[in-house]
Phi, psi and omega in degrees: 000122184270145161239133180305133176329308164276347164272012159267322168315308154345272184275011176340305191279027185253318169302157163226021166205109186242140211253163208205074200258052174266178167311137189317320192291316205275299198321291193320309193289290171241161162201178164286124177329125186070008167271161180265162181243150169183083189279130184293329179232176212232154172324294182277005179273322179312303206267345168274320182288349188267323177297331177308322184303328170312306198285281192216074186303332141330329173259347163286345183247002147261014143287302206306329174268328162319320160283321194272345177289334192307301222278291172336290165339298201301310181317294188300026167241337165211317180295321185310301185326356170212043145310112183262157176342329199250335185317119170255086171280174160243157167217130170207164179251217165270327169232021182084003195268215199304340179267328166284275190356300170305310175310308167272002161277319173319305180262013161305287172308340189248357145120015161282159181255116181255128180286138170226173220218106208248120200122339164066191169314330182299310184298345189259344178269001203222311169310314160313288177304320197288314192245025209278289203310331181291292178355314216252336184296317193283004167297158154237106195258159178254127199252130109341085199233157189168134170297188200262148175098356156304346181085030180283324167317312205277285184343312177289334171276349171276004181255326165303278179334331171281347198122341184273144176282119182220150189244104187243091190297302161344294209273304177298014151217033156045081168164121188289357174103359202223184174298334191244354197301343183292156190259149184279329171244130215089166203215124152324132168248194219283141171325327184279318184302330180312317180299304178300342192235008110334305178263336167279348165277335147254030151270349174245052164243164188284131170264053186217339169244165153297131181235102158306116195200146167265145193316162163222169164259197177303326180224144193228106157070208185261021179263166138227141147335128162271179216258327161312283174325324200269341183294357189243318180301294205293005184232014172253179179303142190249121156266105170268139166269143152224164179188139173328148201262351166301289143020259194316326184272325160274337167300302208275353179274020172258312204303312208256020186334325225286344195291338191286006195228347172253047200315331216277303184330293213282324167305318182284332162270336166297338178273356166307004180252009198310266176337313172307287196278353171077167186296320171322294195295310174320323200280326180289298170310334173299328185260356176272322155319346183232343156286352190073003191278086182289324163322305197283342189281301177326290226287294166311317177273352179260293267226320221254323193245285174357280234264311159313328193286317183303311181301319171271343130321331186271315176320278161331315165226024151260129162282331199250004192286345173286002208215003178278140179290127217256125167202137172261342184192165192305331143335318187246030216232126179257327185087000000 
């Protein structure tokens, strides 16, 4: 059964797999949220059958079926192998061609009832870019806002945990936001994927609630924000956290412990602030860095950098950040 991009969003939940048989490499940068990889080519097999096509496509598509029949073989022998009788996958490829096609005559022919997807990832990438900007209107969002070590990231979960819809923009682009914001484990992923786990957290969310999100800039790390979103954030309503900068300082030195075991790492990254911040000021962090005084190193880069830089941000592209409701904790949170 071929399906349009929208009667598979339609039925989504229906399927009970949806497979996803490009190359690891296409897989990794984007997919459809929750699909499985089960590639008919392997990254370099993708790049031997495509160079072939120069020459001779006829010989690219019999090396090109020979492999991809290999690579089936292999699947139905383990990812595949304890499937029951009843298993409904979808299958797509990059345009819907020749690599599902194979894959859903094979698991056809053996009497599962198989889905294709026509158009493959592209059609489902075009859905996406067609409906990213629109999405976030019928919302009403609420912005988190709080200088950095206030605890905003914990605040949004704790409110997902009460039940509230929160768009936590942080955790869907792996990256705390700031110069120093890389996660010690894991890579940001690639702008389309960024995109994808975006628009899907918001078609399932109520436009009937409130959606809870942290302030942000334009960009977290190497993502960027699309600009209907970021233009909806800076014109809602503001909850700032606040907490004492002694606080603040023992929260980020647990948060970013990991920097305190890489000093070189982190002076490289800090001097990227050398313009902002002058040789001085640098040179002082740099040596509280090599003393290890990690509080005062903390302390200093919040009271020196942070917290003025946050403040003439929030000032400057939040509308609603003069007039935001003041909460030290979830307690105190009126809602």
């Amino acid at each position: 059964m071929n399906l349009s991009i929208d009667e598979f969003l339609g039925r989504w939940n229906s399927f009970d797999e949806v497979i996803d048989v490009r190359s690891p490499d296409e897989w990794s940068l984007d997919c459809i949220p929750g699909a499985t990889n089960s590639p008919v080519l392997s990254n370099d097999e993708r790049v031997r059958v495509g160079s072939l096509y120069a020459a001779s496509a006829f010989d690219a598509k019999k090396i090109g079926a020979s492999l991809i029949a290999r690579n089936i073989a292999i699947a139905l022998e383990t990812q595949f192998h304890d499937r029951s009788r009843q298993w409904r996958p979808l299958i797509y490829c990059w345009r819907g061609g020749n690599r599902s096609n194979a894959m859903a005559t094979v698991l056809s022919r053996i009497g599962w009832k198989v889905s294709l997807l026509t158009g493959g990832y592209s059609a489902f990438r075009r859905k996406v870019v067609s409906e990213l900007e629109m999405l976030c209107e019928p919302f009403s969002f609420r912005v988190i806002c709080g200088v950095t070590g206030s605890g905003k990231s914990r605040f949004l979960r704790q409110l997902a945990a009460r039940g509230q819809q929160v768009l936590d923009l942080e955790a869907l682009a792996h990256h705390r936001g700031s110069l120093l914001g890389t996660e010690p484990i894991g890579t940001q992923p690639s702008q389309k994927r960024f995109e994808t786990l975006l628009w899907h957290a918001l078609r399932n969310f109520d436009a009937n609630q409130p959606v809870y999100v942290e302030s942000e800039s334009r960009k977290i790390g190497s993502v960027q924000l699309t600009g209907g979103l970021i233009n909806k954030m800076r014109a809602s309503p503001c909850v700032e956290l606040v907490a004492p900068v002694d606080q603040r300082v023992q929260f980020l030195c647990e948060e970013y412990a990991h920097f305190f075991n890489q000093p070189d790492h982190l002076i490289a990254q800090l001097t990227r602030l050398k313009p902002l911040v002058g040789t001085e000021r640098l040179g002082h962090w740099c040596r509280l860095i090599e003393e290890q005084k990690w509080a005062e190193l903390v302390e200093r880069l919040l009271v020196e950098h942070y917290d003025p830089t946050y403040s003439r941000s929030m000032q400057k592209n939040y509308a609603g950040y003069a007039q935001a409701q003041r909460v030290s904790d979830l307690a105190t949170f009126s809602g």
